[in-house]
Backbone as CSV, one residue per row, in Angstrom:
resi,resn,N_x,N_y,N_z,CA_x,CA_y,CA_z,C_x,C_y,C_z
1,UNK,-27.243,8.432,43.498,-27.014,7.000,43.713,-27.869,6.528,44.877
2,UNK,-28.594,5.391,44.908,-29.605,5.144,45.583,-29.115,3.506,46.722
3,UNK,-28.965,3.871,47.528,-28.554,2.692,48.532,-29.276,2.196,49.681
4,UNK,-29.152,0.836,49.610,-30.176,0.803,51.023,-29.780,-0.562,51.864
5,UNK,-29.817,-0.492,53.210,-29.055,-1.675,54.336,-30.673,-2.090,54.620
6,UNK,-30.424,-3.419,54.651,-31.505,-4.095,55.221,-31.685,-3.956,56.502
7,UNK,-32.346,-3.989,57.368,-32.916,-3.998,58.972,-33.769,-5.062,59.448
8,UNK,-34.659,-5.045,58.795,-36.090,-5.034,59.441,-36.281,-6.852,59.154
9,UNK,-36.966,-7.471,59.366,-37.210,-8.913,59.235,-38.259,-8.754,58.271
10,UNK,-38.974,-7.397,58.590,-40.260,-7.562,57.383,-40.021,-7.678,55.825
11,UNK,-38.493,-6.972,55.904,-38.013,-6.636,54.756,-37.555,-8.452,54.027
12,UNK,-37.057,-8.958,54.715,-36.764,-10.853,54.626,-37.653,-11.023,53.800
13,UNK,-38.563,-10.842,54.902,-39.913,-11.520,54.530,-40.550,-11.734,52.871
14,UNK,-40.611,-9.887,52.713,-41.123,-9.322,51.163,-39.713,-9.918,50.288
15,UNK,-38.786,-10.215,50.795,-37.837,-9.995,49.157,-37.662,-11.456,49.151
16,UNK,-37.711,-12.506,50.084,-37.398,-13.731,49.869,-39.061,-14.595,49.750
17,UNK,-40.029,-13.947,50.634,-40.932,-14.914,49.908,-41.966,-14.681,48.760
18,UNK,-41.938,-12.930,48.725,-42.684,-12.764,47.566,-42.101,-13.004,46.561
19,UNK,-43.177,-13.772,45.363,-42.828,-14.228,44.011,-43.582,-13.683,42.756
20,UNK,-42.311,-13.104,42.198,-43.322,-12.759,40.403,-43.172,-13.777,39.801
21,UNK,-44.790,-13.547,38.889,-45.236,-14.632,38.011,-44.653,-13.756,36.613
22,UNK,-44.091,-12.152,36.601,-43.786,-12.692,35.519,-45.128,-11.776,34.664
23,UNK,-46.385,-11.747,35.555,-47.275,-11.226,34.629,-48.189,-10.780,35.594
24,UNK,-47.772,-9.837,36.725,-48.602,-9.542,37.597,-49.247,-10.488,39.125
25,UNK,-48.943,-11.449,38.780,-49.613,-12.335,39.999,-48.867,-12.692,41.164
26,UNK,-49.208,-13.139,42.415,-47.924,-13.099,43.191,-48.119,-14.511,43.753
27,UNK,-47.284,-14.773,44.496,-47.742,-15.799,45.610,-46.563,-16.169,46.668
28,UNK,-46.581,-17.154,47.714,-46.163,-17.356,48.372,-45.453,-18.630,48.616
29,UNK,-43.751,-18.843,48.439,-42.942,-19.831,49.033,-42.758,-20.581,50.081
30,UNK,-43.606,-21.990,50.268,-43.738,-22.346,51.570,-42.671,-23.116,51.892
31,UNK,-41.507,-23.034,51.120,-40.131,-23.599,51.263,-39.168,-22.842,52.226
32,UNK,-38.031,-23.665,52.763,-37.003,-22.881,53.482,-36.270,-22.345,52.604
33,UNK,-36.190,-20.523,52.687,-35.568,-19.692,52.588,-34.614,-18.808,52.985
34,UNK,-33.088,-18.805,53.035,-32.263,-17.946,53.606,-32.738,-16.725,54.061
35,UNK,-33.033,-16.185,55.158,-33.329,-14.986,55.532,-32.229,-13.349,54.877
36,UNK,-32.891,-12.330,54.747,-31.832,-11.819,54.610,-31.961,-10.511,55.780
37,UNK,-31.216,-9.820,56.230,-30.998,-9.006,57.178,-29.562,-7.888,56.617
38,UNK,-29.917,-7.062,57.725,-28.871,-5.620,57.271,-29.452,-4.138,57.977
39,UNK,-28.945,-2.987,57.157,-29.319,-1.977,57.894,-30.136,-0.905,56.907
40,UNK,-30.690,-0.768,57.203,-31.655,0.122,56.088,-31.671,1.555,55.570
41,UNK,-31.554,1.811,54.354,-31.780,3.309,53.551,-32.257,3.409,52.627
42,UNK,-32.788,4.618,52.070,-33.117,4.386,51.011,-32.411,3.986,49.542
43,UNK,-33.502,3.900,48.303,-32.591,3.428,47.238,-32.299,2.119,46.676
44,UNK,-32.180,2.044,45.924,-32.287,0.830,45.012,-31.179,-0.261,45.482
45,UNK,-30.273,0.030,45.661,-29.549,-1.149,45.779,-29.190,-1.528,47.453
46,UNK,-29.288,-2.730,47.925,-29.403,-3.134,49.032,-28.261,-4.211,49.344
47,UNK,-27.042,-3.408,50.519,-26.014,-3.846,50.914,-26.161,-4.747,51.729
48,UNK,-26.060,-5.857,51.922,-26.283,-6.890,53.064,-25.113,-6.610,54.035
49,UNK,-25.337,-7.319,55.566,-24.173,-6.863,56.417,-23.956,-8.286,56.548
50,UNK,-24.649,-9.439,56.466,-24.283,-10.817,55.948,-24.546,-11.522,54.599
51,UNK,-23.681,-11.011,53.896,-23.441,-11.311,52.748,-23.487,-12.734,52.176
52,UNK,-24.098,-13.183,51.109,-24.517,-14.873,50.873,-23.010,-15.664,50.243
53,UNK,-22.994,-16.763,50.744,-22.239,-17.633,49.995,-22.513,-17.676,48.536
54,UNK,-21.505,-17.782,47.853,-21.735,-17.984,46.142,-21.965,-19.745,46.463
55,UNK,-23.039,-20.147,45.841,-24.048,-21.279,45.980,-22.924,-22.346,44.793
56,UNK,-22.175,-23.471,45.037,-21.520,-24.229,45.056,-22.607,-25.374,43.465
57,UNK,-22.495,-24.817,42.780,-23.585,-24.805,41.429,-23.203,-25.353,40.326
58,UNK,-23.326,-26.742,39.798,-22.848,-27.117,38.056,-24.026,-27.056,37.633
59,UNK,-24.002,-26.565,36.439,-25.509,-26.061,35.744,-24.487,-26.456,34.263
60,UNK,-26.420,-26.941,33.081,-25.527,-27.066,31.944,-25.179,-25.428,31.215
61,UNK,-24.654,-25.051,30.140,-24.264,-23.742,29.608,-25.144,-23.722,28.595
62,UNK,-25.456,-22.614,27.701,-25.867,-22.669,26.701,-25.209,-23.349,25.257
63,UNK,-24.244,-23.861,25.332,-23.174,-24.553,24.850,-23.383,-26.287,24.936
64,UNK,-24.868,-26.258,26.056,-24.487,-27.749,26.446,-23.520,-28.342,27.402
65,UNK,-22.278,-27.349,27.748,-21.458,-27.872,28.742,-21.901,-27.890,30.169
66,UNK,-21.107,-28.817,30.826,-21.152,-28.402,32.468,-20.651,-27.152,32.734
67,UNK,-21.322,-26.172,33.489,-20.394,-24.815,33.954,-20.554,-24.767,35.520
68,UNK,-19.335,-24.560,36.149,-19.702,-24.270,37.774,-19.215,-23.150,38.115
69,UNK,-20.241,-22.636,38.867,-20.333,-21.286,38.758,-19.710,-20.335,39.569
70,UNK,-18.775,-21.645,40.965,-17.646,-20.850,41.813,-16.743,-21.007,40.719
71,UNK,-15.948,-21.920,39.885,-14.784,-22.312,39.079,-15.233,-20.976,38.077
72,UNK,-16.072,-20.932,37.278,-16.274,-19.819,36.422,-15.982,-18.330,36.608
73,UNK,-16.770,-18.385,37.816,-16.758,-16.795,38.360,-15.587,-16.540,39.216
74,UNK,-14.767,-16.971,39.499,-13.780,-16.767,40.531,-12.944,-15.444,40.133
75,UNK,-12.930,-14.757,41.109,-12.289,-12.883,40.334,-13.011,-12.703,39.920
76,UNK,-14.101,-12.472,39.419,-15.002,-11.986,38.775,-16.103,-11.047,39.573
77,UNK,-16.558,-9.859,38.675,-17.361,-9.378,39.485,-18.705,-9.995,38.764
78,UNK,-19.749,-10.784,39.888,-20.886,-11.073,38.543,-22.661,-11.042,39.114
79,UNK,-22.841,-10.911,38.763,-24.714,-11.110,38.567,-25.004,-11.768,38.441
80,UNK,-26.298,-12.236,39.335,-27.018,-13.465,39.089,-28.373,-13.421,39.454
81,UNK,-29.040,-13.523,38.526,-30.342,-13.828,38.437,-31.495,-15.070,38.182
82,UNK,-32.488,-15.248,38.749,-33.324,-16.304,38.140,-34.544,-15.754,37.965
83,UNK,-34.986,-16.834,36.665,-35.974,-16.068,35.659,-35.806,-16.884,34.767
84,UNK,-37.110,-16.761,33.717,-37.236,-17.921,32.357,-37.901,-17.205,31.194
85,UNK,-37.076,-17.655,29.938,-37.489,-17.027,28.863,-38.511,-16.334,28.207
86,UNK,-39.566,-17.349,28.806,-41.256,-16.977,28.445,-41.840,-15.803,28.923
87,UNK,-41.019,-15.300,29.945,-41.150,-14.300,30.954,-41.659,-13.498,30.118
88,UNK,-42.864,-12.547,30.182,-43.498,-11.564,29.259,-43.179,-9.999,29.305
89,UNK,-42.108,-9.908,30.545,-42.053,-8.796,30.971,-40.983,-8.557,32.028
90,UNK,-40.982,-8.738,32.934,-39.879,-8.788,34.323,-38.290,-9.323,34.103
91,UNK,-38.735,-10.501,33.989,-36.886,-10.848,33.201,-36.475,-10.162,32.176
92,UNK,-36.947,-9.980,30.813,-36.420,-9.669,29.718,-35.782,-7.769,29.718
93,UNK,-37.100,-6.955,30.652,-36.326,-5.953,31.607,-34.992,-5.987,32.241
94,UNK,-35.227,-6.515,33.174,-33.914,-6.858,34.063,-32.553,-7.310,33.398
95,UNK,-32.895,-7.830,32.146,-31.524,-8.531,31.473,-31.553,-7.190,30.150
96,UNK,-31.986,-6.760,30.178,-31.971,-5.474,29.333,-31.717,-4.399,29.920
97,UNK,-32.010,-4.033,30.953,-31.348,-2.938,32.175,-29.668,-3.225,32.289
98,UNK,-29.451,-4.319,32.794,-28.601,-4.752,32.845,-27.555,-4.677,31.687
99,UNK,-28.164,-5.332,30.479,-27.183,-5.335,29.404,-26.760,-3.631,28.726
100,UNK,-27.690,-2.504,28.879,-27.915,-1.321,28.699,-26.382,-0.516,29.395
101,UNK,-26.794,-0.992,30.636,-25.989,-0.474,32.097,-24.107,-0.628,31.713
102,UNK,-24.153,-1.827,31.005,-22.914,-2.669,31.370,-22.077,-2.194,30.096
103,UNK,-22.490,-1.279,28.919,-22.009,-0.722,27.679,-21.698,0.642,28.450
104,UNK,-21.820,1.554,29.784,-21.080,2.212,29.640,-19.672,2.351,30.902
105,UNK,-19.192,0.740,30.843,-18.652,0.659,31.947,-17.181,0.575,31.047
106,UNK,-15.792,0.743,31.423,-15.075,0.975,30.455,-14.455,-0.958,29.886
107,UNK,-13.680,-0.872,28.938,-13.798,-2.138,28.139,-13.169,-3.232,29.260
108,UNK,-12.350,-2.901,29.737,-11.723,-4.332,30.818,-13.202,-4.688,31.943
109,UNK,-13.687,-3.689,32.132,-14.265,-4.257,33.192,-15.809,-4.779,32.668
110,UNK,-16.036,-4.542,31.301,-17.105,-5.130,30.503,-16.600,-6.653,30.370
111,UNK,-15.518,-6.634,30.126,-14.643,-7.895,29.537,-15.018,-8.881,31.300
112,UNK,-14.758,-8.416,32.376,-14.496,-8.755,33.749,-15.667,-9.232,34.048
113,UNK,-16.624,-8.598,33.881,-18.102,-8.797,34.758,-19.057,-10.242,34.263
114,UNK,-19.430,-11.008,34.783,-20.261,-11.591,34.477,-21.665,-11.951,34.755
115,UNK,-22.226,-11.930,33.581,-23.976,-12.127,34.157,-24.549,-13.251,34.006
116,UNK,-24.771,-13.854,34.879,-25.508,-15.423,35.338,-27.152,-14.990,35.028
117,UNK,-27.827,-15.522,33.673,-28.880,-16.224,34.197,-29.329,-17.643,34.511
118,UNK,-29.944,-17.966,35.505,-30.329,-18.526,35.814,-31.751,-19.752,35.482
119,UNK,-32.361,-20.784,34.292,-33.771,-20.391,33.945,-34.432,-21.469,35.302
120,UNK,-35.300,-20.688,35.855,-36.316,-21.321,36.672,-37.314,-21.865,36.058
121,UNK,-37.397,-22.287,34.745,-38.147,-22.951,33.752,-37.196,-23.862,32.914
122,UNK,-36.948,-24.618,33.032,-35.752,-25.497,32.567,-36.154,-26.495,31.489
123,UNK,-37.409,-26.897,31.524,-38.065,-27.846,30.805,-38.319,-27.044,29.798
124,UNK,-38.377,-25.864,29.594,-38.613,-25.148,28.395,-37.482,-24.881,27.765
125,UNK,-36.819,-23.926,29.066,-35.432,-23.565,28.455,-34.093,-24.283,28.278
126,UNK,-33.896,-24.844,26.914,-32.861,-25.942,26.786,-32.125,-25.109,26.857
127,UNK,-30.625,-25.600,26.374,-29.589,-24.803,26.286,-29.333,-23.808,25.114
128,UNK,-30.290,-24.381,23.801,-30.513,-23.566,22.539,-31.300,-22.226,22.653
129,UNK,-32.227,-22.477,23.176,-33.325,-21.970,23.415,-33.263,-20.597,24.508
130,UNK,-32.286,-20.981,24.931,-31.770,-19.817,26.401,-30.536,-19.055,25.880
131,UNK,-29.912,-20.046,24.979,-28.609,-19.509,24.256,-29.117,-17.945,23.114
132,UNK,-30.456,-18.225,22.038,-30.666,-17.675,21.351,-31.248,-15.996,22.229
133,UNK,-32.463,-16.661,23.279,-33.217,-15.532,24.191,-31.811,-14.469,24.467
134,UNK,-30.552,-15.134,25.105,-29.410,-13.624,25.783,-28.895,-13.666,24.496
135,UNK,-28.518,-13.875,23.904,-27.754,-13.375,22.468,-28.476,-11.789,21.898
136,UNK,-30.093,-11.855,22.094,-30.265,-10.714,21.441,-29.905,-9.934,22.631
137,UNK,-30.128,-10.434,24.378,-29.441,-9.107,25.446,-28.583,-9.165,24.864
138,UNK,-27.088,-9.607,25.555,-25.983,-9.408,25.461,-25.250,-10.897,25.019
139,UNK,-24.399,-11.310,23.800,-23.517,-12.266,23.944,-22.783,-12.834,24.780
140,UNK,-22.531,-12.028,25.504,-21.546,-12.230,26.759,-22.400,-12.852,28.211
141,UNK,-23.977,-12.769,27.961,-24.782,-13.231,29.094,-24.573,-14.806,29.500
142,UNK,-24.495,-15.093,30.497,-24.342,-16.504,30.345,-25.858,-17.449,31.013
143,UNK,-25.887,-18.337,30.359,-27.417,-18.690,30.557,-27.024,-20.017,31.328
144,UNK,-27.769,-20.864,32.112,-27.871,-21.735,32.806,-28.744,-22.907,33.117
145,UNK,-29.272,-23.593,32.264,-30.456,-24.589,32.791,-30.035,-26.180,33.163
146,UNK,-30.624,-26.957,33.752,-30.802,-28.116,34.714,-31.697,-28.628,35.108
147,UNK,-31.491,-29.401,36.281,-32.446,-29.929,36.979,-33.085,-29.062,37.995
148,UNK,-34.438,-28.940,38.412,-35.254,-27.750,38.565,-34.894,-27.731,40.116
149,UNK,-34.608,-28.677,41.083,-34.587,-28.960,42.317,-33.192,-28.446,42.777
150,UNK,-32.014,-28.592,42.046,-30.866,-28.118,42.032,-30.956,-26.569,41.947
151,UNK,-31.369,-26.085,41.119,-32.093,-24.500,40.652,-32.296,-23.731,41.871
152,UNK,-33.942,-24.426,42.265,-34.422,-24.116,43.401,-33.987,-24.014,45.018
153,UNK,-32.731,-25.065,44.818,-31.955,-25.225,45.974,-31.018,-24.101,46.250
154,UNK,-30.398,-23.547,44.877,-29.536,-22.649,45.098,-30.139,-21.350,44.984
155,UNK,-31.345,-21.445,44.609,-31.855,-19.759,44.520,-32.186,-19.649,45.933
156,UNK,-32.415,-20.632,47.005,-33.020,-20.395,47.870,-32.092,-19.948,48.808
157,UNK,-31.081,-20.733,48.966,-29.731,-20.545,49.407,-29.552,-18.508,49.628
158,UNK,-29.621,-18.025,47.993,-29.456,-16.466,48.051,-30.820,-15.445,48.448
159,UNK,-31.563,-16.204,49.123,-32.768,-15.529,49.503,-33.921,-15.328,48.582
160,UNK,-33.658,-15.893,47.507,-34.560,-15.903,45.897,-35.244,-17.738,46.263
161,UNK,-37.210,-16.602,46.559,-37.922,-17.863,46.235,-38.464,-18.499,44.786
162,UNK,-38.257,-19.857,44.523,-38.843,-19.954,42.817,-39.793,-21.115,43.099
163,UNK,-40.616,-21.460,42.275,-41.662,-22.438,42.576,-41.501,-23.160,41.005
164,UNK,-41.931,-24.416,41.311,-42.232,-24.850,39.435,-43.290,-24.412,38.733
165,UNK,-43.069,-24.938,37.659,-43.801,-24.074,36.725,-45.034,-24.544,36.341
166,UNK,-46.053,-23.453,36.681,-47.518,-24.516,36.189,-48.284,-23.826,35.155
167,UNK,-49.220,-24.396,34.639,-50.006,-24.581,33.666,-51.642,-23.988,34.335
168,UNK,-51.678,-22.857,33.936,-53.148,-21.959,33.986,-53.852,-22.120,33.553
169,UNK,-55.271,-21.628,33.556,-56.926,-22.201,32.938,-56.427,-21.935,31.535
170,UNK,-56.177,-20.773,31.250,-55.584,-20.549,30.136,-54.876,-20.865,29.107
171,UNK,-53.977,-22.208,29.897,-53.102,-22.986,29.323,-51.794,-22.249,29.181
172,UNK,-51.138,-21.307,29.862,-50.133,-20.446,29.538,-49.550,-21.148,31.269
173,UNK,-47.854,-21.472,30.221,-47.074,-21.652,31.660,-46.660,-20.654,32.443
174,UNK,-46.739,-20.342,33.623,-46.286,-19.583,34.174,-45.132,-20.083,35.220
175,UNK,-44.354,-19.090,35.573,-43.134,-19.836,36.471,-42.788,-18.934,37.570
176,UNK,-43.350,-18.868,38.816,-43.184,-18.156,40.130,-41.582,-17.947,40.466
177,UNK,-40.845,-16.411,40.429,-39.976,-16.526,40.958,-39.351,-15.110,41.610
178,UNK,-38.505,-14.955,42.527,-38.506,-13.838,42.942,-37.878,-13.281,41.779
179,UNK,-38.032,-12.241,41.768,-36.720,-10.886,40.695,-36.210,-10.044,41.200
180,UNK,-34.748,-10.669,42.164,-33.703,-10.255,42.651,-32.601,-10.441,42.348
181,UNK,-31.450,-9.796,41.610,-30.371,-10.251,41.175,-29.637,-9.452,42.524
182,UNK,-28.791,-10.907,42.425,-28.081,-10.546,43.403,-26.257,-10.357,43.121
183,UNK,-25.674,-9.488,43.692,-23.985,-9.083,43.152,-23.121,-9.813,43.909
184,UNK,-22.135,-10.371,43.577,-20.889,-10.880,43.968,-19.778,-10.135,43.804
185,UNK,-19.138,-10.061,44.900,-17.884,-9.473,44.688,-16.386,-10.316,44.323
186,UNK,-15.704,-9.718,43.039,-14.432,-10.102,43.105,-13.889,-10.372,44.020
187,UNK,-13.431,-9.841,44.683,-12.469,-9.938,45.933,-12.809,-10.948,46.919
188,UNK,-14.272,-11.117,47.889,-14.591,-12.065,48.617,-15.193,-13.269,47.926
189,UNK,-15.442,-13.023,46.941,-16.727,-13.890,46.162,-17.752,-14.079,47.117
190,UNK,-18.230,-13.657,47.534,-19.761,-13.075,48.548,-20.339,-12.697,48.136
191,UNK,-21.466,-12.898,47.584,-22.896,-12.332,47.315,-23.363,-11.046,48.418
192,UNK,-23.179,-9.914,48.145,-23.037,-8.656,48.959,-24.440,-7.329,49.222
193,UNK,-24.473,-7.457,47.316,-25.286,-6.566,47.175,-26.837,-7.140,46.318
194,UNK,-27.972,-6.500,46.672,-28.880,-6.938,46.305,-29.884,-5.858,45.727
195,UNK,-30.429,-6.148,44.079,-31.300,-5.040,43.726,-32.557,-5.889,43.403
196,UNK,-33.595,-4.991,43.865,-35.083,-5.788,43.254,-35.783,-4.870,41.965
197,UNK,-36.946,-5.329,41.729,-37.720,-5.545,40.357,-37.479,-4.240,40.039
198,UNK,-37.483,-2.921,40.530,-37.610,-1.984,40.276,-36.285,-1.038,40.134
199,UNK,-35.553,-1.636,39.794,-34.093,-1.191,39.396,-33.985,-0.747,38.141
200,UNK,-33.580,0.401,37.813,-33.659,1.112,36.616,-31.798,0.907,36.022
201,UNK,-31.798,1.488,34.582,-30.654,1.456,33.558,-29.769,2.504,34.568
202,UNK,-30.350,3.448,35.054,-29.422,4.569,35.559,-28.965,3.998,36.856
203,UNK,-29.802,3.435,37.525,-29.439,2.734,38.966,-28.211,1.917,38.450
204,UNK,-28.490,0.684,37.885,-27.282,0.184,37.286,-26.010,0.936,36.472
205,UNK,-26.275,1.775,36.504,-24.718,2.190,35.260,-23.978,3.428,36.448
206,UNK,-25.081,3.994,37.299,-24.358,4.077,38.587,-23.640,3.319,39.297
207,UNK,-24.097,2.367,39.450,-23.711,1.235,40.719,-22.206,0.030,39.761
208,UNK,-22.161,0.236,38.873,-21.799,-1.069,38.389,-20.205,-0.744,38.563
209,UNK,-19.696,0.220,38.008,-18.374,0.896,38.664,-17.808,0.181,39.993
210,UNK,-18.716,0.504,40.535,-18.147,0.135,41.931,-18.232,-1.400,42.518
211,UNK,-18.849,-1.904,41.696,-19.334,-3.606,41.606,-18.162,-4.365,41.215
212,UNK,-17.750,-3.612,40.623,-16.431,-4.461,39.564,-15.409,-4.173,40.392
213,UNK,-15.082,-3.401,41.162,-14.323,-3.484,42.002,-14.102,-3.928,42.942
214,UNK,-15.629,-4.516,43.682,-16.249,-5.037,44.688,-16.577,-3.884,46.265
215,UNK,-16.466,-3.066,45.612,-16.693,-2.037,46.317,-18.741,-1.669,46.804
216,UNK,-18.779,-1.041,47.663,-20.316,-1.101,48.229,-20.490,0.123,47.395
217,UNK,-21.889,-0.091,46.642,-22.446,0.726,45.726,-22.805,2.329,46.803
């Protein structure tokens, strides 16, 4: 099992302002970003010692409804990520790691957990369109799109930088955003634990046990 406490400011730095495109490219958030801080080890998953507020969020559902995402998630152990459909690679991982991970956790606490995506491409991703993309992850994924400024406000809030989405020589949209899902715990509803891009099926199906409990991975 792979764990790690934040320390360092450098560490802030890399997880809140570097951004995947998604297809290799990176760049830089010249927006205000929640810092994040802690104590450092190795390993994939990263315990904060100031843990984030769950970001105070009505987003529409894939349903079309209003969903808010303290009223939703409350008791809940859940995940949250941002990322957009078109994604060629990085999201569709991460929500597949994830959905992989979460089949061998036993049935109540499959039933318990919830996974927030988030789309940082909103103009693309309607509510149909985001509804169909997690259906082939998992049914149970819950998808989220809106207004892009609202989005951006609350990803920033959890230390996740996102930028809008632009249009390349190429003509291919691309959509800058970090790929950090970040964990909430049942018990405090605090955003606690934090894994980046390189989080594997086994990292998760380790860690998730103890997530649902709200326990530190």
């Amino acid at each position: 099992m792979r764990t790690t406490r934040v320390t360092v400011a450098a560490l802030a730095v890399a997880t809140a302002l570097a951004l995947s495109a998604c297809g290799g490219e990176t760049a830089k958030n010249t927006g205000s970003v929640t810092q994040i801080t802690g104590q450092k080890k190795a390993g994939a998953a990263t315990v904060l010692d100031r843990p984030f507020d769950k970001p105070d969020l009505v987003l529409t559902d894939t349903t079309g409804k209003p969903w808010n995402l303290r009223e939703q998630t409350k008791g809940k152990p859940t995940l949250i990520y941002f990322g957009y459909t078109n994604c060629p690679d990085v999201c569709p991982l991460t929500m597949s790691n994830i959905a992989v991970a979460k089949k061998a956790l036993p049935k109540a606490d499959q039933d318990d957990l919830r996974v927030v995506f988030v789309t940082t491409d909103p103009e693309r991703d309607t509510p149909e369109s985001l509804g169909s993309w997690l259906k082939a992850q998992d049914p149970s994924f819950i998808g989220l799109t809106g207004d892009f400024a609202t989005i951006q406000t609350a990803a920033r809030s959890l230390g996740i930088g996102i930028e809008a989405p632009t249009t390349g020589p190429d003509g291919k949209v691309v959509s800058m955003h970090g790929a950090q899902v970040i964990a909430f715990s049942p018990k405090t509803e605090e955003g606690y634990v934090l894994y980046g891009e390189g989080t594997t099926v086994d990292d998760y199906t380790k860690d998730l046990p103890k997530l649902a409990k709200g326990e530190n991975p």
